[in-house]
CHARMM-style PDB file with segment names, atoms N, HN, CA, C and O in Angstrom:
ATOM      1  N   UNK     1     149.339  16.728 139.404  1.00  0.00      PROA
ATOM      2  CA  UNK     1     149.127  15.762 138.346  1.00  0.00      PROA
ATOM      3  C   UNK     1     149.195  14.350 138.930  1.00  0.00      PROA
ATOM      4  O   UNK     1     150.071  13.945 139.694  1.00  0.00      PROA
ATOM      5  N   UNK     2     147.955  13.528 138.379  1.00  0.00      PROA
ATOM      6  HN  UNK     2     147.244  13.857 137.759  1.00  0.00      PROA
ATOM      7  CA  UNK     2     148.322  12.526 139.122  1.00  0.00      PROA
ATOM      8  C   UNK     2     148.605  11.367 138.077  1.00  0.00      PROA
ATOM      9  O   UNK     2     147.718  11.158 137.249  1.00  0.00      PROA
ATOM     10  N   UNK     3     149.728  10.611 138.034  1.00  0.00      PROA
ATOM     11  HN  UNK     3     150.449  10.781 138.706  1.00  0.00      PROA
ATOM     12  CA  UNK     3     149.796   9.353 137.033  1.00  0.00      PROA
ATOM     13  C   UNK     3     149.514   8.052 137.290  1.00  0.00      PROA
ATOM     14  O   UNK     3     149.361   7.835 138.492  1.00  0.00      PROA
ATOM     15  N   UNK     4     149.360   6.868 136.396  1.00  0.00      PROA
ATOM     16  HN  UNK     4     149.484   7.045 135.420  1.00  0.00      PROA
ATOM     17  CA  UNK     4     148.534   5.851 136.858  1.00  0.00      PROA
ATOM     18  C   UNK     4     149.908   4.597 136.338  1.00  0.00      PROA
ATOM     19  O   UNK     4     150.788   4.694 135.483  1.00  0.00      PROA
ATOM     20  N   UNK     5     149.578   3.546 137.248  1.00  0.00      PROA
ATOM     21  HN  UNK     5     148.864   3.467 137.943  1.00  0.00      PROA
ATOM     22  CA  UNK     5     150.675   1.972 136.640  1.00  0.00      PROA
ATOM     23  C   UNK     5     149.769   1.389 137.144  1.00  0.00      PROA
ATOM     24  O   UNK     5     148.890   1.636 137.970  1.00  0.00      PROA
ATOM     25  N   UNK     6     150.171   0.343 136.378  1.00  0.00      PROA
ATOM     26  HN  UNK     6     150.885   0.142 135.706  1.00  0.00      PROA
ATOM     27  CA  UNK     6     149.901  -1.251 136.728  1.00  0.00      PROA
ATOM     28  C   UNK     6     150.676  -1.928 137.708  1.00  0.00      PROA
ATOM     29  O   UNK     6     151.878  -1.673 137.787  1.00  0.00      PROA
ATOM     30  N   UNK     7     149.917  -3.114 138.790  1.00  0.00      PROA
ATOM     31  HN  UNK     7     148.941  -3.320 138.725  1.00  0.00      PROA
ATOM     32  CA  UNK     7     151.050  -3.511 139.334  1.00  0.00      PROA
ATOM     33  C   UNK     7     150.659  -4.468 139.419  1.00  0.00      PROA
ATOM     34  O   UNK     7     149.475  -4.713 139.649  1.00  0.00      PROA
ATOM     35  N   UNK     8     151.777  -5.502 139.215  1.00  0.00      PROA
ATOM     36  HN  UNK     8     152.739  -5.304 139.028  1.00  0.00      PROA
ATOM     37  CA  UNK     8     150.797  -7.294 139.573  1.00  0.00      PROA
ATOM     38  C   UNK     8     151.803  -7.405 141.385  1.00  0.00      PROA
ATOM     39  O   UNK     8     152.936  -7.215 141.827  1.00  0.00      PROA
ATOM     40  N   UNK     9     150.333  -7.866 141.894  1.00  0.00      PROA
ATOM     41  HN  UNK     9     149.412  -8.021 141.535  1.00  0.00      PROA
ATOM     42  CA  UNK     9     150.223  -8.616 142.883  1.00  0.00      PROA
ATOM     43  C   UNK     9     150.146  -9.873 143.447  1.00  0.00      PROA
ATOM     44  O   UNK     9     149.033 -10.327 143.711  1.00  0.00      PROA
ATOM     45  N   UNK    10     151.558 -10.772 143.769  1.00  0.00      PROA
ATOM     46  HN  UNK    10     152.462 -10.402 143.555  1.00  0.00      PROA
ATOM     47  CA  UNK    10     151.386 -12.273 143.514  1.00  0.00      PROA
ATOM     48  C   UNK    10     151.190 -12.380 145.208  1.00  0.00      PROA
ATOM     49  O   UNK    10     151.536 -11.497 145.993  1.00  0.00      PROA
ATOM     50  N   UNK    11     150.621 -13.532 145.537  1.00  0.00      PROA
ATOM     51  HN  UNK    11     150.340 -14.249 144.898  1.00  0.00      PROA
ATOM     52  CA  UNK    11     150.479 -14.179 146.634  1.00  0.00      PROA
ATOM     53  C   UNK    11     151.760 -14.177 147.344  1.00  0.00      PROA
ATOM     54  O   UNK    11     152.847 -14.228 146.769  1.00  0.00      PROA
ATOM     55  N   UNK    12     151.588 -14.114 148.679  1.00  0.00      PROA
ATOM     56  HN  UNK    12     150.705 -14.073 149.146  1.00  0.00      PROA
ATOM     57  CA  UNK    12     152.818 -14.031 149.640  1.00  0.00      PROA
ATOM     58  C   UNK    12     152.767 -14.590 150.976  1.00  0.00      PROA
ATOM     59  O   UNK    12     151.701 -14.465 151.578  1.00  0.00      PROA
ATOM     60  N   UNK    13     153.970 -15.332 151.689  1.00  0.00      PROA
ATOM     61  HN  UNK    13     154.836 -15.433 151.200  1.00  0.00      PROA
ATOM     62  CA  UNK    13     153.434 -16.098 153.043  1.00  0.00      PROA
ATOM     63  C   UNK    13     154.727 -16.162 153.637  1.00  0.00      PROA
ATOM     64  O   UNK    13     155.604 -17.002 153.439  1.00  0.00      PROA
ATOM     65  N   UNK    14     154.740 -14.865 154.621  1.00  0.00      PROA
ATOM     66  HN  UNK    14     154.028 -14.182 154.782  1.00  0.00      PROA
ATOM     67  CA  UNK    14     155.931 -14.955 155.211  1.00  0.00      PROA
ATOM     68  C   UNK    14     156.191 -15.555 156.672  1.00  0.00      PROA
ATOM     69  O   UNK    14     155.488 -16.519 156.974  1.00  0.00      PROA
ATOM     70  N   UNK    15     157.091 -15.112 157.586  1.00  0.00      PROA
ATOM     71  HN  UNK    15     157.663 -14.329 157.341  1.00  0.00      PROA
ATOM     72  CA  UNK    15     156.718 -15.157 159.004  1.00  0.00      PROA
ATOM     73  C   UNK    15     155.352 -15.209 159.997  1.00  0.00      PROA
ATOM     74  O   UNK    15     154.662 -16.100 160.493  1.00  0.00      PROA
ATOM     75  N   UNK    16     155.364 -14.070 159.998  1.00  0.00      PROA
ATOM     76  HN  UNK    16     155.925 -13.346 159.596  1.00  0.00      PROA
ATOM     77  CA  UNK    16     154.062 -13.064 160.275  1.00  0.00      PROA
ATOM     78  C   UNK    16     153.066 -12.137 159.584  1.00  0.00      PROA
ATOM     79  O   UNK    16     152.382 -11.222 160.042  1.00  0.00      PROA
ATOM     80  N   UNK    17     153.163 -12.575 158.496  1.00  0.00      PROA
ATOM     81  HN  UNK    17     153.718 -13.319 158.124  1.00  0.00      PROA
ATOM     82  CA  UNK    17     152.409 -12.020 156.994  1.00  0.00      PROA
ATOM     83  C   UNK    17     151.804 -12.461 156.200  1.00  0.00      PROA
ATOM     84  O   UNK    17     152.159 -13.622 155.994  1.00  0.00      PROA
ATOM     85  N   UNK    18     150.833 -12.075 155.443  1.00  0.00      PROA
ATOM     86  HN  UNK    18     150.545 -11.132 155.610  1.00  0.00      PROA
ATOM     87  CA  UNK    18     150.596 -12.889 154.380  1.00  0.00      PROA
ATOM     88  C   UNK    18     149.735 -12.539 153.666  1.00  0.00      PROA
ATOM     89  O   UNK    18     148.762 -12.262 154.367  1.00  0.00      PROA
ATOM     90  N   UNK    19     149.465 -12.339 152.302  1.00  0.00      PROA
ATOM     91  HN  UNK    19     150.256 -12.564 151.733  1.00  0.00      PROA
ATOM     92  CA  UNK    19     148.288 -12.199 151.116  1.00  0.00      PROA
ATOM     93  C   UNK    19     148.062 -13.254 150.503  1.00  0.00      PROA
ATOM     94  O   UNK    19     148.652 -14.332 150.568  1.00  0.00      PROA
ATOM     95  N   UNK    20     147.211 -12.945 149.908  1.00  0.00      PROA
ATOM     96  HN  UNK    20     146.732 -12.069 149.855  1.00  0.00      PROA
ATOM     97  CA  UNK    20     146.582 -13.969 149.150  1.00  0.00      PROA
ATOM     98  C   UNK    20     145.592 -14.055 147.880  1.00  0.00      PROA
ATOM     99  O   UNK    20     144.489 -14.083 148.426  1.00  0.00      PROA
ATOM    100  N   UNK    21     145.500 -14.079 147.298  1.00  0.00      PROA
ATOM    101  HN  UNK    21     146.396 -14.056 146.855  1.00  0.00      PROA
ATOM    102  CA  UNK    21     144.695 -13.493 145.675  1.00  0.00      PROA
ATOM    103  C   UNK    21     144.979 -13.930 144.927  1.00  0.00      PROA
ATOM    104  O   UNK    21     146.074 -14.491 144.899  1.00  0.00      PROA
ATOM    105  N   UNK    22     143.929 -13.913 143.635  1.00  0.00      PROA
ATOM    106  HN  UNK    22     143.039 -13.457 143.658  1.00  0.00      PROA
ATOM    107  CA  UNK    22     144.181 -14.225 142.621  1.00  0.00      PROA
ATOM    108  C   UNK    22     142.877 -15.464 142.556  1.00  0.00      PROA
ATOM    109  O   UNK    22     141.875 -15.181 143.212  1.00  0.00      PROA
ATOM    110  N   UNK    23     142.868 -16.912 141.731  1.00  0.00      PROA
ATOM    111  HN  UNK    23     143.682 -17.142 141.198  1.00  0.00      PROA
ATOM    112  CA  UNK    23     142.434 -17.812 141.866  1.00  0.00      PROA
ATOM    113  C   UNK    23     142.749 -19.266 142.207  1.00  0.00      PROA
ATOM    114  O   UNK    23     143.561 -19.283 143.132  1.00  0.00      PROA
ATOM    115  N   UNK    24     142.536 -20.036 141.955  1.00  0.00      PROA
ATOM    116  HN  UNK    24     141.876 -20.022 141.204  1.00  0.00      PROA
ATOM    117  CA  UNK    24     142.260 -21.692 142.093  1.00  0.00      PROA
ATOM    118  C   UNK    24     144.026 -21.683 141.444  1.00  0.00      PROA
ATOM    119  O   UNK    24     145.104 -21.894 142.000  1.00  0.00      PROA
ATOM    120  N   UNK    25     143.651 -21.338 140.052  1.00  0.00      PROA
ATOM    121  HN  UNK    25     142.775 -21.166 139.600  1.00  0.00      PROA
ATOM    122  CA  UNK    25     144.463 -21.486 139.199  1.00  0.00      PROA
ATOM    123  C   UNK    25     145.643 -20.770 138.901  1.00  0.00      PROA
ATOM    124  O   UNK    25     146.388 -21.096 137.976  1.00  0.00      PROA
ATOM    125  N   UNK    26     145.901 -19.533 139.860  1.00  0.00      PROA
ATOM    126  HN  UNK    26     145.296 -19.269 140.611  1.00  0.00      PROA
ATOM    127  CA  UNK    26     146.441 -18.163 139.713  1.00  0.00      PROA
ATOM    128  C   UNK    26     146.480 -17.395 140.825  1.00  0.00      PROA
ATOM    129  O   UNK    26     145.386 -17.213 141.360  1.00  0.00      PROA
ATOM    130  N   UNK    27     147.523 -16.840 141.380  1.00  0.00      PROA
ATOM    131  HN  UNK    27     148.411 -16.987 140.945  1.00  0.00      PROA
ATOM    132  CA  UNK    27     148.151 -17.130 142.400  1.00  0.00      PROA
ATOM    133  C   UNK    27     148.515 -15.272 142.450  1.00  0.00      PROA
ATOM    134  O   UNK    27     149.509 -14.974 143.111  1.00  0.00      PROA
ATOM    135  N   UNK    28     147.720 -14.079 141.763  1.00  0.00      PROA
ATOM    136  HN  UNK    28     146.912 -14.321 141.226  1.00  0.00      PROA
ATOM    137  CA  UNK    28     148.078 -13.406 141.506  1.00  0.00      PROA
ATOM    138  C   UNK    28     146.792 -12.335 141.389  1.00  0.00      PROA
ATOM    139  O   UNK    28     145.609 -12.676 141.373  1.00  0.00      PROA
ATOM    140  N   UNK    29     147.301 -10.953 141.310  1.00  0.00      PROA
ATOM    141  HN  UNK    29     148.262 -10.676 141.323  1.00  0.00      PROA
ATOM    142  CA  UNK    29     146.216 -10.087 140.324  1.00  0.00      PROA
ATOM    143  C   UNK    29     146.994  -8.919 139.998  1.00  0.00      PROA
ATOM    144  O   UNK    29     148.167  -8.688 140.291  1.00  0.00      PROA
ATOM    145  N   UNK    30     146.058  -8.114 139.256  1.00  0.00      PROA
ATOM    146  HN  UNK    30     145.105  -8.301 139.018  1.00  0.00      PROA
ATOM    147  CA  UNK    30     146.953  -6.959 139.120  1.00  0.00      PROA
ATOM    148  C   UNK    30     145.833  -5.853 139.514  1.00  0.00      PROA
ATOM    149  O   UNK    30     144.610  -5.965 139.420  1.00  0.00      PROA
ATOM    150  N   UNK    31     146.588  -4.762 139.976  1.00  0.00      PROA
ATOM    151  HN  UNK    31     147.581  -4.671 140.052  1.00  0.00      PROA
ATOM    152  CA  UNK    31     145.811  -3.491 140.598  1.00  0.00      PROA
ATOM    153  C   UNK    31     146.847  -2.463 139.953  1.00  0.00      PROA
ATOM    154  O   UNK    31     148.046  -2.550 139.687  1.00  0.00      PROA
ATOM    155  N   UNK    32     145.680  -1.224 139.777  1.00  0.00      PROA
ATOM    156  HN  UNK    32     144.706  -1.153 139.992  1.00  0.00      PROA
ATOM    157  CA  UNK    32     146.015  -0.087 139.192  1.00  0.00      PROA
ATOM    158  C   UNK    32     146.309   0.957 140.266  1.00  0.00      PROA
ATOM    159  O   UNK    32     145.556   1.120 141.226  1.00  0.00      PROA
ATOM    160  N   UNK    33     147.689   1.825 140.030  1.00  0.00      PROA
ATOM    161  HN  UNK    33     148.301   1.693 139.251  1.00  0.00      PROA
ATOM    162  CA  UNK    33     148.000   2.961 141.247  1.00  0.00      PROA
ATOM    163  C   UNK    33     147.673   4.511 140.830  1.00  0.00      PROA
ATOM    164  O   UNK    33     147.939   5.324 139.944  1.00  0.00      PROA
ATOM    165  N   UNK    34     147.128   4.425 141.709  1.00  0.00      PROA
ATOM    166  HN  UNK    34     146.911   3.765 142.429  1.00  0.00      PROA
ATOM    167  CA  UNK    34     147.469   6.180 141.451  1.00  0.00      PROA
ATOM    168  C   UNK    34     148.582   6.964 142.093  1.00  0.00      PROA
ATOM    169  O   UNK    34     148.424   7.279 143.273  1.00  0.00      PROA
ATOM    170  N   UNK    35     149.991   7.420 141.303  1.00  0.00      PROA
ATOM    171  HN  UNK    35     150.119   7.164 140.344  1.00  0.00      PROA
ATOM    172  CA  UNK    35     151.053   7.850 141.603  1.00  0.00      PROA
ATOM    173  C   UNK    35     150.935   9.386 141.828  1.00  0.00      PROA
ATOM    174  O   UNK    35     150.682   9.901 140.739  1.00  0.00      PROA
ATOM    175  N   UNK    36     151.012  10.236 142.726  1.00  0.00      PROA
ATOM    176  HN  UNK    36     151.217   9.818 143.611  1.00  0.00      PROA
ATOM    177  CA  UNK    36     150.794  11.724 143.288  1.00  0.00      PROA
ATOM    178  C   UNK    36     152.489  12.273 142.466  1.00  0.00      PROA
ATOM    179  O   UNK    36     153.209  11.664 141.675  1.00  0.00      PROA
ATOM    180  N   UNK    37     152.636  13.699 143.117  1.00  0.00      PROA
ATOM    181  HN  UNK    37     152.051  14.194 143.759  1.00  0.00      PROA
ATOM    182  CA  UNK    37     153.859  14.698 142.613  1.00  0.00      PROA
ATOM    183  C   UNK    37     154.629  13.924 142.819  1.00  0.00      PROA
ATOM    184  O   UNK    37     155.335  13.287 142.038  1.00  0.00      PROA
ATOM    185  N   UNK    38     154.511  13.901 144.682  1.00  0.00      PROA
ATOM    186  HN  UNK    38     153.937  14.419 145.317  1.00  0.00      PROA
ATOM    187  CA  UNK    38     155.360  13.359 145.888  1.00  0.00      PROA
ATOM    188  C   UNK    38     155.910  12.162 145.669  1.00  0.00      PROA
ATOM    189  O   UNK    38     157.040  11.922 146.097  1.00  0.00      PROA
ATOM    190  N   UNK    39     155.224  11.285 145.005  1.00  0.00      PROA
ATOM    191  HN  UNK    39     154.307  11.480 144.658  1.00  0.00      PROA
ATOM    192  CA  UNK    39     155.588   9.982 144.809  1.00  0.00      PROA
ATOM    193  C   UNK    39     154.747   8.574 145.275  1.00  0.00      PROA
ATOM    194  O   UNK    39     154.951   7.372 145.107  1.00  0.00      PROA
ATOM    195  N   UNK    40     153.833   9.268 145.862  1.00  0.00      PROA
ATOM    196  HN  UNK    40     153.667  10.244 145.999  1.00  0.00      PROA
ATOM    197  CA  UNK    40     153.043   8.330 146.855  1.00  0.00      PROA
ATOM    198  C   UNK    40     151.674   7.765 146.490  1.00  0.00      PROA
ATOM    199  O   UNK    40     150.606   8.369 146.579  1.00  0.00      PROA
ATOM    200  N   UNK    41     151.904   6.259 145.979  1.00  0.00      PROA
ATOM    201  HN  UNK    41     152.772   5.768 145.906  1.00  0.00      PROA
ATOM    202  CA  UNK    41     151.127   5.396 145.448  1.00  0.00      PROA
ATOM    203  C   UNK    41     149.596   4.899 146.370  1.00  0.00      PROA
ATOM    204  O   UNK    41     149.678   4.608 147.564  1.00  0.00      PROA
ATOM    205  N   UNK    42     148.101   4.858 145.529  1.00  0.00      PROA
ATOM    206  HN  UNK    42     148.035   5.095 144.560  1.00  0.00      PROA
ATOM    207  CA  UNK    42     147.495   4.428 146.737  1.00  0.00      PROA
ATOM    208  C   UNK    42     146.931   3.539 145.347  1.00  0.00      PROA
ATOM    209  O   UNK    42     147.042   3.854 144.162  1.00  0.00      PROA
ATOM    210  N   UNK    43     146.199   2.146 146.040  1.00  0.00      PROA
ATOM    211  HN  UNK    43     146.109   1.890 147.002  1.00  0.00      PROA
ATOM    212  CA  UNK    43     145.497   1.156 144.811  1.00  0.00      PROA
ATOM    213  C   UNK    43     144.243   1.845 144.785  1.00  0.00      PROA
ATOM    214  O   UNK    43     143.394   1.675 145.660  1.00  0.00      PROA
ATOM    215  N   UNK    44     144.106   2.570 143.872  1.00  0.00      PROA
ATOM    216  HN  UNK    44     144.795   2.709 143.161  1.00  0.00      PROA
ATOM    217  CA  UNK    44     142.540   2.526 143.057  1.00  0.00      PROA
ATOM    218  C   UNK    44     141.735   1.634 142.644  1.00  0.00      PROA
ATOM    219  O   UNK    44     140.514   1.781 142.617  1.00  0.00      PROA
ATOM    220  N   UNK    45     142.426   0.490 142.237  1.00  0.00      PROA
ATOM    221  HN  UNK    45     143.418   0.371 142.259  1.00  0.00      PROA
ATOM    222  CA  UNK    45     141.178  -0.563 141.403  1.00  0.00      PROA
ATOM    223  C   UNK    45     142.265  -1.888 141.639  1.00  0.00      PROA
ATOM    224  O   UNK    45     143.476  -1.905 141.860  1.00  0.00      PROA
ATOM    225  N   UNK    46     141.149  -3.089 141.471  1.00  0.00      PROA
ATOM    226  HN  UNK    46     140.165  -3.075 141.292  1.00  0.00      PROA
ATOM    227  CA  UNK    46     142.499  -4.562 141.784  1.00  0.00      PROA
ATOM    228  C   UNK    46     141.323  -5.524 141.452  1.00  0.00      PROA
ATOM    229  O   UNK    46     140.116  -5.334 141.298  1.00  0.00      PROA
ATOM    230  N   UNK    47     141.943  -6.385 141.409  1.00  0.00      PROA
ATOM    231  HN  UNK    47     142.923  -6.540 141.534  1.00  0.00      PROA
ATOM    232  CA  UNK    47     141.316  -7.489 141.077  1.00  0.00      PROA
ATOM    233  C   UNK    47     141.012  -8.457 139.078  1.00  0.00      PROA
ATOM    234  O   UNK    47     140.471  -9.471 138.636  1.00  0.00      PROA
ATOM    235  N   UNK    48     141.719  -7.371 138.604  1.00  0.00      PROA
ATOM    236  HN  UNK    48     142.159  -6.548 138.962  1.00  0.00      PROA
ATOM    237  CA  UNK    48     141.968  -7.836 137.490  1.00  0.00      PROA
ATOM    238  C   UNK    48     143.166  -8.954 137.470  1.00  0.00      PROA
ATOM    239  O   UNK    48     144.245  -8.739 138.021  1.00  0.00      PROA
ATOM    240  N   UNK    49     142.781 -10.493 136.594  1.00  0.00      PROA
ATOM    241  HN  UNK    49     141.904 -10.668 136.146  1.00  0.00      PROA
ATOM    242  CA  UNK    49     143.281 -11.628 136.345  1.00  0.00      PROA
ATOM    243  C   UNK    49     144.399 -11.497 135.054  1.00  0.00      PROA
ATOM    244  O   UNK    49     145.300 -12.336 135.021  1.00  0.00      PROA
ATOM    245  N   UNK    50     144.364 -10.869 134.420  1.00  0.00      PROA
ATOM    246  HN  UNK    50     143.632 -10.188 134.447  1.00  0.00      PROA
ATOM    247  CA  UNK    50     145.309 -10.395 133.329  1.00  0.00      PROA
ATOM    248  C   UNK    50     145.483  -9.044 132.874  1.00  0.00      PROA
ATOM    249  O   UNK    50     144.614  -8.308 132.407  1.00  0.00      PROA
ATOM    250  N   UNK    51     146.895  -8.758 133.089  1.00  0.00      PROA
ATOM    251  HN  UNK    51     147.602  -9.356 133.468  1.00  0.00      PROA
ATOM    252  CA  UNK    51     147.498  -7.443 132.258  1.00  0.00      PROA
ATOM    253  C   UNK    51     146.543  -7.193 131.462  1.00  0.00      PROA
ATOM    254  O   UNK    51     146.359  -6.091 131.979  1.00  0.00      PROA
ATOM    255  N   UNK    52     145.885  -7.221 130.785  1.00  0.00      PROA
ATOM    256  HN  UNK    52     146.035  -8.116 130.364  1.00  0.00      PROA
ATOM    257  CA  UNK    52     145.588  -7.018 129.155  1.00  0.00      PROA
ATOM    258  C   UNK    52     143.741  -6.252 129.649  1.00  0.00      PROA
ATOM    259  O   UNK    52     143.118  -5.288 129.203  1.00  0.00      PROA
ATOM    260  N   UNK    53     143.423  -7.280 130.737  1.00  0.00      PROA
ATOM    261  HN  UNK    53     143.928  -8.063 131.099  1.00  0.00      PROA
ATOM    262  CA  UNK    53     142.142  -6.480 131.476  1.00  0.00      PROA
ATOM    263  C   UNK    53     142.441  -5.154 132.173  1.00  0.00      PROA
ATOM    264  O   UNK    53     141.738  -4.178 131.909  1.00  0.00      PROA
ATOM    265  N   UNK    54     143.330  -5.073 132.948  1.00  0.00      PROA
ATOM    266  HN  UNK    54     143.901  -5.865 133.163  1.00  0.00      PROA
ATOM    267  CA  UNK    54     143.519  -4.220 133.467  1.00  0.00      PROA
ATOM    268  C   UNK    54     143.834  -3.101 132.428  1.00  0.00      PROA
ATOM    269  O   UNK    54     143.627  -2.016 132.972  1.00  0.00      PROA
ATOM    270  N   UNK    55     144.288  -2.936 131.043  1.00  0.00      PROA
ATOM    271  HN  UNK    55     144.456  -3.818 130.601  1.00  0.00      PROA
ATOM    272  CA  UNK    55     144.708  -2.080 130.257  1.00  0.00      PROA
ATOM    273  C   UNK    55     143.735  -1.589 129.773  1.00  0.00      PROA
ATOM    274  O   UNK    55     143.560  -0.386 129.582  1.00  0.00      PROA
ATOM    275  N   UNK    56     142.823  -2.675 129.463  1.00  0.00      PROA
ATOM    276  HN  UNK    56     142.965  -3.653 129.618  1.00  0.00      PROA
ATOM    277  CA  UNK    56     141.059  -2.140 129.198  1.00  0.00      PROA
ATOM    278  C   UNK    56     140.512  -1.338 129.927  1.00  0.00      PROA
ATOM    279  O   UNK    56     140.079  -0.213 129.674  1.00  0.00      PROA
ATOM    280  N   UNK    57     140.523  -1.854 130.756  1.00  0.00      PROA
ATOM    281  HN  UNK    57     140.874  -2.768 130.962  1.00  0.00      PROA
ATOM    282  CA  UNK    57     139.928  -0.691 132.016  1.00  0.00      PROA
ATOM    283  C   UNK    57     141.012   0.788 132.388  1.00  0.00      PROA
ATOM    284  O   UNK    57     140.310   1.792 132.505  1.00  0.00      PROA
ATOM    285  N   UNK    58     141.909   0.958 132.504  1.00  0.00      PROA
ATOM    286  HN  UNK    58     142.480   0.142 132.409  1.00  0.00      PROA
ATOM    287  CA  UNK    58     143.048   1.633 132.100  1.00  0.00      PROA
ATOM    288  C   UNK    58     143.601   2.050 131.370  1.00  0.00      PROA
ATOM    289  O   UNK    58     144.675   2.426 131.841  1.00  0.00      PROA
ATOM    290  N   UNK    59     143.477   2.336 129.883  1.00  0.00      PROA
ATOM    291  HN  UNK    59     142.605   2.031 129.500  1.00  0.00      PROA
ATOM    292  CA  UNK    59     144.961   2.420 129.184  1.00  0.00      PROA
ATOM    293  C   UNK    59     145.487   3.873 129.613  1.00  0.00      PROA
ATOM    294  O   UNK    59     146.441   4.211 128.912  1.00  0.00      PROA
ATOM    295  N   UNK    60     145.132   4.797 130.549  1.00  0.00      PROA
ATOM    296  HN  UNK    60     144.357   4.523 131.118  1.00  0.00      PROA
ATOM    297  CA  UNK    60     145.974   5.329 130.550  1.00  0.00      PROA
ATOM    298  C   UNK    60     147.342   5.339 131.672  1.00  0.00      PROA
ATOM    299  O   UNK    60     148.295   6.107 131.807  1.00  0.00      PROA
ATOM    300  N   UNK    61     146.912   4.090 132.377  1.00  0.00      PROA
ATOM    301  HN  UNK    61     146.138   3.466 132.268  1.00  0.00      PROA
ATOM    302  CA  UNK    61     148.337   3.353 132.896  1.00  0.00      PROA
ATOM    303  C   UNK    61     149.301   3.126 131.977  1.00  0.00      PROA
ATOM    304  O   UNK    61     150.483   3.469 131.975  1.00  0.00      PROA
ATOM    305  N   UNK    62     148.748   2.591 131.299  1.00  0.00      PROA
ATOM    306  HN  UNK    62     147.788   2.312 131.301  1.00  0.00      PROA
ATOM    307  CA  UNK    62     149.904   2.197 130.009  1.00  0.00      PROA
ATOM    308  C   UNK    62     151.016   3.150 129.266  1.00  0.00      PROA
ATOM    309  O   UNK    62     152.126   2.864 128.819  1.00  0.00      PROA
ATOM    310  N   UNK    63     150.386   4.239 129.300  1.00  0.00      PROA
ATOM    311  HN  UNK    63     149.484   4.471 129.664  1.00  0.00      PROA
ATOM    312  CA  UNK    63     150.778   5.495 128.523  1.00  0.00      PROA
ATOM    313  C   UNK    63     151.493   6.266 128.469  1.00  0.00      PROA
ATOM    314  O   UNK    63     151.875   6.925 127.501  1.00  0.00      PROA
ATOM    315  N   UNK    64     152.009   6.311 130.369  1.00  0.00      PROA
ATOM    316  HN  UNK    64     151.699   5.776 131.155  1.00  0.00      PROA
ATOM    317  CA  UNK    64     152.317   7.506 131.180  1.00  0.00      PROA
ATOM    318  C   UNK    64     151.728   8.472 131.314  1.00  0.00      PROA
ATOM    319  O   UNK    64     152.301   9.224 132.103  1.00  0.00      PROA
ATOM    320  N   UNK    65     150.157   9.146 130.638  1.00  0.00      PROA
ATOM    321  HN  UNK    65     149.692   8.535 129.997  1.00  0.00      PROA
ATOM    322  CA  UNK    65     150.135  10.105 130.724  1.00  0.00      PROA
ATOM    323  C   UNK    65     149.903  10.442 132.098  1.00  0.00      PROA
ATOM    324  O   UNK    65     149.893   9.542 132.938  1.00  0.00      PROA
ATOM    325  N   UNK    66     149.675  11.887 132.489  1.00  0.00      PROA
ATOM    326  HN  UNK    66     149.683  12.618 131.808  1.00  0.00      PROA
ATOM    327  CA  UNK    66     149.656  13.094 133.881  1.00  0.00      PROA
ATOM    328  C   UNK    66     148.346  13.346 133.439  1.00  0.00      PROA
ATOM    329  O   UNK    66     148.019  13.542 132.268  1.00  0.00      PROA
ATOM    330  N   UNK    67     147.501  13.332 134.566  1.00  0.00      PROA
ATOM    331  HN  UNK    67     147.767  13.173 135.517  1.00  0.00      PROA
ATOM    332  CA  UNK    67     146.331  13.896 134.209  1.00  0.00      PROA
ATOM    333  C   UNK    67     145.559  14.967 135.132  1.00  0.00      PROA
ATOM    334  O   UNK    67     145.119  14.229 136.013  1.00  0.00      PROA
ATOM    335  N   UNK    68     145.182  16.120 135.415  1.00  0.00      PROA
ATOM    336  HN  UNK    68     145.539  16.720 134.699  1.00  0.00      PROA
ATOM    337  CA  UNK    68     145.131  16.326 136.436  1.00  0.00      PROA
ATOM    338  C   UNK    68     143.842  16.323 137.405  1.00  0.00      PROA
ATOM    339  O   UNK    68     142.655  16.370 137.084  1.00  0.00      PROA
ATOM    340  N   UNK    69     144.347  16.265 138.511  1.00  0.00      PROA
ATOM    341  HN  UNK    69     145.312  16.227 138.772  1.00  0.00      PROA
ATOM    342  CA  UNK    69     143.230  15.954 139.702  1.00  0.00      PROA
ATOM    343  C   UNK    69     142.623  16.340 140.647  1.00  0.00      PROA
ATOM    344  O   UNK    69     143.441  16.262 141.564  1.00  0.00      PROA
ATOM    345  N   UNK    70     141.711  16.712 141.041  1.00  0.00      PROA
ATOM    346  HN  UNK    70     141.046  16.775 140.296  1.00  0.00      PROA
ATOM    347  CA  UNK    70     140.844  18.020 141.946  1.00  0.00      PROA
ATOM    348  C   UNK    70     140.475  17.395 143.117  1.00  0.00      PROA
ATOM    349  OT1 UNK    70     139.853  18.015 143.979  1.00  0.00      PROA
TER     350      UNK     70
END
């Protein structure tokens, strides 16, 4: 079964690191996971500017539901 979240992704600038996303104005995005049995998250989709898009495209992040996957 595989389940889905939301995750916001803000900009980051460390040492030796660094991301970057979002816009001009916004410093951020959010990407959708796909969560396995095991536990182990990979990003399926990103680039959405607001929660509320990403739910559109998603709601079954929102939900918790398990859905299963071949």
């Amino acid at each position: 079964m595989t389940r889905y979240a939301i995750l916001k992704i803000e900009s980051f600038e460390g040492s030796d690191t660094f991301v970057r996303c979002g816009t001009v104005d916004q410093d951020y995005i959010y990407a959708v996971l796909a969560i396995d049995n095991a536990g182990s998250a990979e990003i399926i989709d990103s680039g959405y500017l607001t929660h509320s898009d990403a739910i559109a495209a998603w709601p079954e992040a929102t939900l918790g539901k398990e859905t299963s996957s071949a």
